[in-house]
C-alpha positions, 0 to 999 in steps of 0.5 A: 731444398726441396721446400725452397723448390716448391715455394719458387714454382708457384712464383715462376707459373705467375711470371710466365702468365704474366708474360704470355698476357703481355704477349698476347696482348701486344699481338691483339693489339698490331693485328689490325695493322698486320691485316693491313698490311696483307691486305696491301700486299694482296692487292699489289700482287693483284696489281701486278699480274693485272698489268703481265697478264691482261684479263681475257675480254668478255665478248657479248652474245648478239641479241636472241631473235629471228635469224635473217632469212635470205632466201625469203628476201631474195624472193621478196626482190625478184618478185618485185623486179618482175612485179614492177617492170614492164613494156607495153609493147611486149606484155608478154614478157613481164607476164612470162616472168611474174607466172614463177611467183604467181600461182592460179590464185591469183588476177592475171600479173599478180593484180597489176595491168600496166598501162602504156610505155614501159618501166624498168627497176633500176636498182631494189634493197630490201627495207623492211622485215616484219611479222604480220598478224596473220602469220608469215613475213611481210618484206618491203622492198624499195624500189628505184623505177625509170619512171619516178624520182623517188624510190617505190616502196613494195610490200611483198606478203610471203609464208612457207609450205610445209615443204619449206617452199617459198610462196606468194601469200597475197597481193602486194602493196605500195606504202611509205618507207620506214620510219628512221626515227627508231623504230598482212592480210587476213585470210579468205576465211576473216569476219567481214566488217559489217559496220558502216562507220568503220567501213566508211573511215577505211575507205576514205583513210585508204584514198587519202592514203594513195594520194599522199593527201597527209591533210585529210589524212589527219583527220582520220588518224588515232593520236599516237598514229604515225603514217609514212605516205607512199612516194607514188600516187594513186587513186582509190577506185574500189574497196572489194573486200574487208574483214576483220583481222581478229574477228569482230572489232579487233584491232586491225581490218584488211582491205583488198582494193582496187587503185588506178595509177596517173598512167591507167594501170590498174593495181589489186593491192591489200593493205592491213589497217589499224583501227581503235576506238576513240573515247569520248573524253577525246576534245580534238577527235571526239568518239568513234573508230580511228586509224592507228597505222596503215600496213607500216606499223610504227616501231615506237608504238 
């Protein structure tokens, strides 16, 4: 019996390998369905709690960037109503009102002596926001008056005290609206332009500029130049002052001028002027200094 025993346990220790192989291998070989099917059953619960519980929307920060100074435009508006109104009969009112903008650094009027008649700012948005290279901000308002038909366009130089105050930081001056397509001054102490041929295009790109002469102005302008005129027209009387933005041969000069209007005011405007220089592998323009913006700086280039 017990030599019949130790013969039969050899045999059933084969069966029973036998039988965990044959197992075993009949599990290796369903489980890439059994992972396909768990697979299914995952993406179905996935499915279904999509559909009871929605996924909470992801909400997009705004852009970084400067934040929307009111009181600066605000300043920016009033100073140009009281800038752009007047009544030759009573002077002393538009005086009175631009003396709260104005300090003793200024011509009397903020550089502007108006003419006969009067003139009334019908309604006034601000239209554009820019930084200068000179620091502070540059607001243009535009500028619906009683006398013209279509808007001004009033480019108003401001910067802020230590204190946090509000100031005028210069003369103003008239440019052509912003481009729809996209989309400064320099300080007492700037390098004055000593060049002859550089002082020349600026004068004569100035005066083609104030008259709206967009022909004459042409010539004048850098190749990726883009100009917006000014709606109201002025005559050029006088360049008193020009220097360089970033010392000598940089890539702006700033004009202070003296312009007269078809009715005999007489405006001090300041206007930022690109400059460039055109190599002379030009063929259209050949060498020489060029215009690349006039105080409205193309936002495409």
């Amino acid at each position: 019996m017990s030599t019949a025993r130790k013969s039969s346990s050899p045999l059933k220790d084969r069966l029973n390998k036998v039988r965990f192989s044959a197992r075993h291998g009949r599990f290796r070989a369903r489980l890439p369905r059994y992972a396909f099917l768990a697979f299914v059953v995952f993406m179905c619960a996935a499915g279904i709690r999509s559909v009871l519980v929605p996924p909470t929307p992801v909400v997009t920060a705004p852009p970084s960037g400067s934040p929307v100074d009111f009181a600066e435009q605000s300043f920016a508006l009033a100073f140009s109503q009281a800038y752009l109104s007047y009544d030759s009969a009573h002077p002393e009112r538009r005086e009175e009102a631009i003396s709260a903008f104005a300090s003793s650094g200024f011509e009397l009027g903020a550089g502007f002596s108006p003419g006969a008649g009067s003139q009334e700012v019908r309604w006034a948005n601000v239209a554009q926001v820019q930084r200068p290279l000179l620091g502070g901000v540059i607001i243009t308002v535009a500028a619906q008056l009683s006398t013209a038909a279509q808007p001004v366009y009033l480019s108003v130089p401001i910067d802020r005290a230590k204190s946090g105050a509000i100031y005028l930081a210069g003369y103003p001056s008239f440019v052509g609206p912003p481009l729809s397509t996209t989309g400064s001054a320099v300080s007492e102490n700037g390098e004055p332009v000593d060049d002859s041929e550089v002082t020349s295009l600026v004068r004569r790109a100035l005066a083609n500029y104030l008259a709206g002469d967009a022909e004459n102005l042409s010539a004048d302008l850098a190749d990726a130049a883009t100009v917006t005129l000014p709606t109201n027209r002025l005559r050029l009387e006088s360049v008193d002052q020009l220097d360089w933005v970033d010392g000598s041969g940089g890539g702006a000069v700033v004009a202070s001028i003296t312009a007269t209007d078809p009715v005999g005011g007489v405006y001090t405007l300041r206007y930022e002027v690109g400059i460039g220089r055109v190599s002379a592998a030009d063929p259209r323009l050949g060498p020489g200094w060029r215009v690349t913006y006039v105080q409205t700086i193309s936002q495409r280039s």
